[in-house]
C-alpha positions, 0 to 999 in steps of 0.5 A: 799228804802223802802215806807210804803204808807198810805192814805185814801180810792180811794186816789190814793194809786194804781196810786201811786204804779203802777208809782214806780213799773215802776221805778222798785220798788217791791210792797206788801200789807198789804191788800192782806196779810189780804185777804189770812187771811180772805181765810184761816179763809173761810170768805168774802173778803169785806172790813168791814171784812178784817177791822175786821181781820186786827184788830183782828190780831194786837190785838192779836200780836201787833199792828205793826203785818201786817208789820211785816209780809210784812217786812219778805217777802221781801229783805231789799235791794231792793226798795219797797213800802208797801202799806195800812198802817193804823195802827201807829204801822206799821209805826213804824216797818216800821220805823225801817227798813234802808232807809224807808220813810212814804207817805201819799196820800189824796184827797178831798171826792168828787174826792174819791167817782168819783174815788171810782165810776169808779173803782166798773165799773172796777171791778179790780179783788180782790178790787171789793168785797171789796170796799164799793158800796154805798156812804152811805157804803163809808162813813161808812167804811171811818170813821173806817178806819180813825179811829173814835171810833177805838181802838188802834189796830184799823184803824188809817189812820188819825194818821197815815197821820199825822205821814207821813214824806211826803204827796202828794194831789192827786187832779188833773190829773194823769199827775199832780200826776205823777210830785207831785211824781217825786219831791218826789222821787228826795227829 
């Protein structure tokens, strides 16, 4: 089975990932592809960068690019989850592959700015120059990669939510998110 993940910025994407990699699922995404971009092309790892990579790259190549890409780094016969889908073009080579499905996973604002809070305290490695420090930076970089005033090539996760052939919200304990995926997978 093969999972292409969307979702809105602190959504639980990660929380998500690190339960299906426990049930033996593969993971790649799209976001470290852009990264190892961004370091070949000597530039910052931040997030307002990597967006402009990202676009760059499905302007120039199409704009289902990126999952191109992580589909020709894994074997279509085992289970995977691709992760930061937000662009329709790459739900749409993800779409063509066997055995896929689309999920979505959203949270209200307030709990994403929380989770968004604690994680910059964390400072996972990789994500924390590339997450937005301010709510005033989250705002900013959240309407983008929703997709307002993007091009077509651009941030589309608000499309992209609404094409998900499932959506989970991720609103409660983690507990709680742990069932809501569970149900999911025995769908």
């Amino acid at each position: 089975m093969i999972i292409g993940l969307t979702g809105t910025i602190a959504s639980g994407k990660g929380t998500f990932s690190n339960y299906l990699k426990q049930k033996n699922f593969n993971y790649i995404t799209l976001s470290d592809l852009i990264r190892e971009e961004a370091k070949k092309q000597g530039k910052e790892i931040e997030r307002e960068v990597l967006q402009d990579i990202g676009n760059l790259m499905r302007k120039q190549y199409g704009t289902g690019y990126w999952a191109k890409k992580a589909i020709e780094k894994i074997n279509l016969n085992g289970n995977w989850i691709i992760d930061g889908i937000r662009n329709l073009g790459e739900i749409e080579e993800i779409n063509k592959v066997e055995n896929s499905v689309i999920i979505g996973v959203d949270a209200p604002e307030s709990i994403r700015l929380l989770r968004l809070e604690k994680r910059n305290k964390l400072k996972e490695e990789g994500r924390k120059d590339s997450d937005p420090k301010t709510l005033e930076d989250m705002k900013r970089l959240e309407k983008r990669d929703r997709g307002f005033n993007e091009p077509e090539h651009g941030q589309q996760v608000l499309k992209c939510l609404n094409l998900a052939d499932h959506i989970i919200i991720n609103d409660s304990s983690v507990e709680e998110f742990y069932k809501r995926i569970d149900e999911l997978l025995r769908k």
